[in-house]
DOZAMI-759223 format. One record per residue (C-alpha): chain; x, y, z. Coordinates in steps of 0.25 Angstrom, whole numbers, plus 5000, padded with zeros to 4 digits. Layout:
BEGIN
<r><kette>A</kette><X>X</X><Y>Y</Y><Z>Z</Z></r>
...
// end
This chain:
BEGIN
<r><kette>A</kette><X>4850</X><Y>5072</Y><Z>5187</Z></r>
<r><kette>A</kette><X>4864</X><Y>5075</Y><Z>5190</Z></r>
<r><kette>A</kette><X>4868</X><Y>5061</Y><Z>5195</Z></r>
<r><kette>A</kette><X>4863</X><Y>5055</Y><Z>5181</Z></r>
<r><kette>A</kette><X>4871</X><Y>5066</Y><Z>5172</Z></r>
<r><kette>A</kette><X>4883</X><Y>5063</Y><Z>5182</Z></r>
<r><kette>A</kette><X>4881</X><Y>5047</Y><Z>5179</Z></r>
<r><kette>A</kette><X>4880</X><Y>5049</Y><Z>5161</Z></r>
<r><kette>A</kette><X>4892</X><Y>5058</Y><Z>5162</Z></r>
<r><kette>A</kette><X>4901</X><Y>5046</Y><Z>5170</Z></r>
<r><kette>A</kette><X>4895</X><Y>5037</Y><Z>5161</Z></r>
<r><kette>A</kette><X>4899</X><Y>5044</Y><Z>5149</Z></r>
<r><kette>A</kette><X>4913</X><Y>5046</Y><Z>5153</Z></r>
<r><kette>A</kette><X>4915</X><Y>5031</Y><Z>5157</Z></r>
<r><kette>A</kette><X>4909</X><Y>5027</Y><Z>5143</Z></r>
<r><kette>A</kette><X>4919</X><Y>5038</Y><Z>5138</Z></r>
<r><kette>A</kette><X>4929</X><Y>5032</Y><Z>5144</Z></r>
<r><kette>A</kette><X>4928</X><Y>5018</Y><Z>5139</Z></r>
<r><kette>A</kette><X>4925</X><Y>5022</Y><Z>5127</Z></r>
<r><kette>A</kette><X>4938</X><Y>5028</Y><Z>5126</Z></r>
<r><kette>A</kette><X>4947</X><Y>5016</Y><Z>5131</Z></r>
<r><kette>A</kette><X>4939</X><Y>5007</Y><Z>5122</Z></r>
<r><kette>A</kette><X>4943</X><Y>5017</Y><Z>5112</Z></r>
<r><kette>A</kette><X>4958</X><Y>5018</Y><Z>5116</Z></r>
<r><kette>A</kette><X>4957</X><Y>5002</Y><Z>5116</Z></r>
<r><kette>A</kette><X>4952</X><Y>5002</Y><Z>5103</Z></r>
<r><kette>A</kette><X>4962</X><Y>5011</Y><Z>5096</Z></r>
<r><kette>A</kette><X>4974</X><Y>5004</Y><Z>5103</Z></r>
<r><kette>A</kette><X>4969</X><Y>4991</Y><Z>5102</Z></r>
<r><kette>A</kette><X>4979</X><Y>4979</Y><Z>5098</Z></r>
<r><kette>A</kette><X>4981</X><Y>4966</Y><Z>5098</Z></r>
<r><kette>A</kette><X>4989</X><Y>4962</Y><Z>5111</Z></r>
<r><kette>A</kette><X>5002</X><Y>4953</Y><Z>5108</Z></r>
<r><kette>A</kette><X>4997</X><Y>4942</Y><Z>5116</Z></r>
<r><kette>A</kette><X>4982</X><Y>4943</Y><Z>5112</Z></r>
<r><kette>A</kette><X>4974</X><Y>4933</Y><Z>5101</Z></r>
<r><kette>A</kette><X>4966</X><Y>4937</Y><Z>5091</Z></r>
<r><kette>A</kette><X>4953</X><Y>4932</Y><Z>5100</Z></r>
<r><kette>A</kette><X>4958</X><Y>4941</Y><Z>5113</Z></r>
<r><kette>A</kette><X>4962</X><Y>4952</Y><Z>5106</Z></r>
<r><kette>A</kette><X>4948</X><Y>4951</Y><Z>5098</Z></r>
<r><kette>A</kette><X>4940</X><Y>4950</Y><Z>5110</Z></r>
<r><kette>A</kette><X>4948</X><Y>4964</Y><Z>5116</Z></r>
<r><kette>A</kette><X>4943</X><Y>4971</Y><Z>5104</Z></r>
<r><kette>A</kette><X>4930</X><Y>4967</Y><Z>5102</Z></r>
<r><kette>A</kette><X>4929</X><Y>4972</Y><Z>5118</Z></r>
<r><kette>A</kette><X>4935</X><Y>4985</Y><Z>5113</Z></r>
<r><kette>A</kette><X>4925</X><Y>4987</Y><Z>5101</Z></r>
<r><kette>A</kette><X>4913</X><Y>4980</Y><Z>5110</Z></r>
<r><kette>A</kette><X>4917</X><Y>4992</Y><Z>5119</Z></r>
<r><kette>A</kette><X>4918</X><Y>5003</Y><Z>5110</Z></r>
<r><kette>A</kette><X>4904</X><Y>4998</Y><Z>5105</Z></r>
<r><kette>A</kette><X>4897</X><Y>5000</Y><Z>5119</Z></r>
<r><kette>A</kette><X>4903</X><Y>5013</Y><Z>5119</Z></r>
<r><kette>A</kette><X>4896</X><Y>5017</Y><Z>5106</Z></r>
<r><kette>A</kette><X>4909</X><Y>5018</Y><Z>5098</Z></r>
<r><kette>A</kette><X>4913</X><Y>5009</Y><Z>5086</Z></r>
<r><kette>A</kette><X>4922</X><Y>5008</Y><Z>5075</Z></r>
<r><kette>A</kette><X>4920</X><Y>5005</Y><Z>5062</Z></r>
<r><kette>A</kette><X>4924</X><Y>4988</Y><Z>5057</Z></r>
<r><kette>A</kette><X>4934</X><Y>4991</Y><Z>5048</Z></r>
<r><kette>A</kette><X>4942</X><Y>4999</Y><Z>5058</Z></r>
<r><kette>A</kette><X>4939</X><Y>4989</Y><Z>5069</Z></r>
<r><kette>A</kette><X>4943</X><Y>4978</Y><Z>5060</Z></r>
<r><kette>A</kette><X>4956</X><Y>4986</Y><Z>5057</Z></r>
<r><kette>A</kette><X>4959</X><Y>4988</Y><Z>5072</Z></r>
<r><kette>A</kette><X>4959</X><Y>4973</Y><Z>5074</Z></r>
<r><kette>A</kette><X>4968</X><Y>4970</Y><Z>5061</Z></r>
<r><kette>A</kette><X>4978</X><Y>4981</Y><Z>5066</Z></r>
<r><kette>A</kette><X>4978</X><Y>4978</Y><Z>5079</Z></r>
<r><kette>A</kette><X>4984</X><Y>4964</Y><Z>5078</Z></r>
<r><kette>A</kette><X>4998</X><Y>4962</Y><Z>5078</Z></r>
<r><kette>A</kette><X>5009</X><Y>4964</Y><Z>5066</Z></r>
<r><kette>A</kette><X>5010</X><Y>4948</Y><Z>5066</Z></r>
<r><kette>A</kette><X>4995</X><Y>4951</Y><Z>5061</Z></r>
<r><kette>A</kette><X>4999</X><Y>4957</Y><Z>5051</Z></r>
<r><kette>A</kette><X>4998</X><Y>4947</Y><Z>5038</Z></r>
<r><kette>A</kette><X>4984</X><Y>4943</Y><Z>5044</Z></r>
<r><kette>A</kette><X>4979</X><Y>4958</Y><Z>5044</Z></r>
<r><kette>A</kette><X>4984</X><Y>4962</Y><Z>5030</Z></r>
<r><kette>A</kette><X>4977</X><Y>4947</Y><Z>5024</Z></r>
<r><kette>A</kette><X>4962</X><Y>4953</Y><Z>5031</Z></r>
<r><kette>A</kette><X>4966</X><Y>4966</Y><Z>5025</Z></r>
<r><kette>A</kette><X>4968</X><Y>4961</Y><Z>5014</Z></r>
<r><kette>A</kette><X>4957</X><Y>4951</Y><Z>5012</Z></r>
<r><kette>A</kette><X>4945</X><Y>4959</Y><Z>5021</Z></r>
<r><kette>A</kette><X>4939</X><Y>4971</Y><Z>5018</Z></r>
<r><kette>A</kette><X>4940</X><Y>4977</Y><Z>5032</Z></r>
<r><kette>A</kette><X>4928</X><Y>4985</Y><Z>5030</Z></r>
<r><kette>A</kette><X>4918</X><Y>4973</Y><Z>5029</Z></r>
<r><kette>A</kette><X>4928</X><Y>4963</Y><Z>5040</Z></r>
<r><kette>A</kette><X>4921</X><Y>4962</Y><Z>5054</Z></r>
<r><kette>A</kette><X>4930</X><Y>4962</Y><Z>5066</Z></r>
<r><kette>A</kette><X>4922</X><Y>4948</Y><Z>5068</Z></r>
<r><kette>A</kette><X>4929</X><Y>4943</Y><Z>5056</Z></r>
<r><kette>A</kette><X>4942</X><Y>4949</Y><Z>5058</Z></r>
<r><kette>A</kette><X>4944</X><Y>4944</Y><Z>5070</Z></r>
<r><kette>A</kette><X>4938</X><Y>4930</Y><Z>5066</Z></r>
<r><kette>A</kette><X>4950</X><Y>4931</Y><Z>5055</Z></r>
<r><kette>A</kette><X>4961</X><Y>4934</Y><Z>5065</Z></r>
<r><kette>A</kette><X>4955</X><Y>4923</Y><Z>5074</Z></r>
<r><kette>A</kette><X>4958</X><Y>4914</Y><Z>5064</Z></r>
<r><kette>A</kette><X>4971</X><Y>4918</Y><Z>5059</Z></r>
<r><kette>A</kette><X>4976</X><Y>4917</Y><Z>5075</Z></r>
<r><kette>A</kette><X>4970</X><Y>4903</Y><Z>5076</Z></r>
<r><kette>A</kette><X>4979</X><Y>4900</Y><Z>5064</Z></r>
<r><kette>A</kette><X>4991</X><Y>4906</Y><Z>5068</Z></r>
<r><kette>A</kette><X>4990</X><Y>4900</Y><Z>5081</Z></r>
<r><kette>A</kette><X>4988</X><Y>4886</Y><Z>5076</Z></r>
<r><kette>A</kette><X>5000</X><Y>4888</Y><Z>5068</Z></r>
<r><kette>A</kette><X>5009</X><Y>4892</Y><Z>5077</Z></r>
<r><kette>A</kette><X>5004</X><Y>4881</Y><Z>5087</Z></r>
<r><kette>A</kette><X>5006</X><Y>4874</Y><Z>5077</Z></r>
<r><kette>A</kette><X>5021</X><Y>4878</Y><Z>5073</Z></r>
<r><kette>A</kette><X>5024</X><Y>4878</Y><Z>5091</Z></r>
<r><kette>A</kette><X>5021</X><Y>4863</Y><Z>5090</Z></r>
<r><kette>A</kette><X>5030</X><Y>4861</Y><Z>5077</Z></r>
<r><kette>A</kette><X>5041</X><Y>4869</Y><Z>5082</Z></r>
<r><kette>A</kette><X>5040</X><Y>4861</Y><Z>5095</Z></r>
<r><kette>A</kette><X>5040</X><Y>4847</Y><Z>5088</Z></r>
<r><kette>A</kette><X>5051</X><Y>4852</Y><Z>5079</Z></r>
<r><kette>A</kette><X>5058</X><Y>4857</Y><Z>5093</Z></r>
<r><kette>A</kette><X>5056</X><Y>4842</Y><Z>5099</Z></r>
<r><kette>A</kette><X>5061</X><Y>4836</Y><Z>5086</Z></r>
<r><kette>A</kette><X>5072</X><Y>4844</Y><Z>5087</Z></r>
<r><kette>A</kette><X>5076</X><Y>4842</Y><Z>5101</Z></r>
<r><kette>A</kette><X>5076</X><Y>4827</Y><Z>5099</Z></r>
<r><kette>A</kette><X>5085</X><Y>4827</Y><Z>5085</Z></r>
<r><kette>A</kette><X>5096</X><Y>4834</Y><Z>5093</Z></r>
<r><kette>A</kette><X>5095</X><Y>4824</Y><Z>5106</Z></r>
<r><kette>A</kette><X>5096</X><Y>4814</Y><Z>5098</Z></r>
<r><kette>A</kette><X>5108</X><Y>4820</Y><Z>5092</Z></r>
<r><kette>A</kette><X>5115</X><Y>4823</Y><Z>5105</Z></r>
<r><kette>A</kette><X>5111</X><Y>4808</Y><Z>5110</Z></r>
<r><kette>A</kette><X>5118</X><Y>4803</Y><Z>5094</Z></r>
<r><kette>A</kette><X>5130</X><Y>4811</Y><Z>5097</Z></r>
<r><kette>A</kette><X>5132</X><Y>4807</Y><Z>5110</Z></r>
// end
């Protein structure tokens, strides 16, 4: 009888234990500086699927808000356009991470997009002024 109580209370303080780091991880949680929106997605949808096992949950809207705020300042006009345009209270993490998925995918095209303009600009550049250095000479 004594080995089985000794087991549950183990048991109890190891589930206490994570608990409490996912817990810690949840209320510190933000996005790293090198992270996309898909990695640091997955890290949280760990850290909710984890408090879940564990019997404790959060209600959407602040889960959702977590997310918005943990993003970084450049963020910023993003956050404030689904604040504006989504009632929080009704918007599923799903949605709002399919919304800043998309916003990423844009901001990446564009900025690939400016790298390769900026590079042709570079080149053209590079060849106006050896051509005249070569005229001058």
């Amino acid at each position: 009888m004594g080995q089985a109580w000794i087991h549950h209370e183990g048991t109890s303080q190891v589930k206490k234990s994570k608990l409490g780091i996912l817990t810690l991880d949840y209320e510190t949680f933000k996005m790293k500086p090198k992270e996309d929106i898909k990695e640091m997605s997955d890290q949280f949808t760990m850290i909710i699927n984890g408090l879940k096992f564990y019997g404790k949950t959060y209600p959407n809207e602040e889960v959702v808000r977590k997310v918005l705020y943990s993003l970084p300042t450049s963020w910023d006009p993003k956050v404030t356009a689904i604040e504006d345009a989504k009632s929080l209270k009704i918007l599923s993490l799903d949605e709002l991470i399919g919304y800043l998925l998309t916003h990423d995918l844009r901001l990446n095209k564009r900025s690939e997009e400016e790298r390769v303009m900026n590079k042709n600009v570079s080149k053209a550049l590079k060849s106006t002024t050896n051509n005249d250095s070569e005229s001058s000479e």
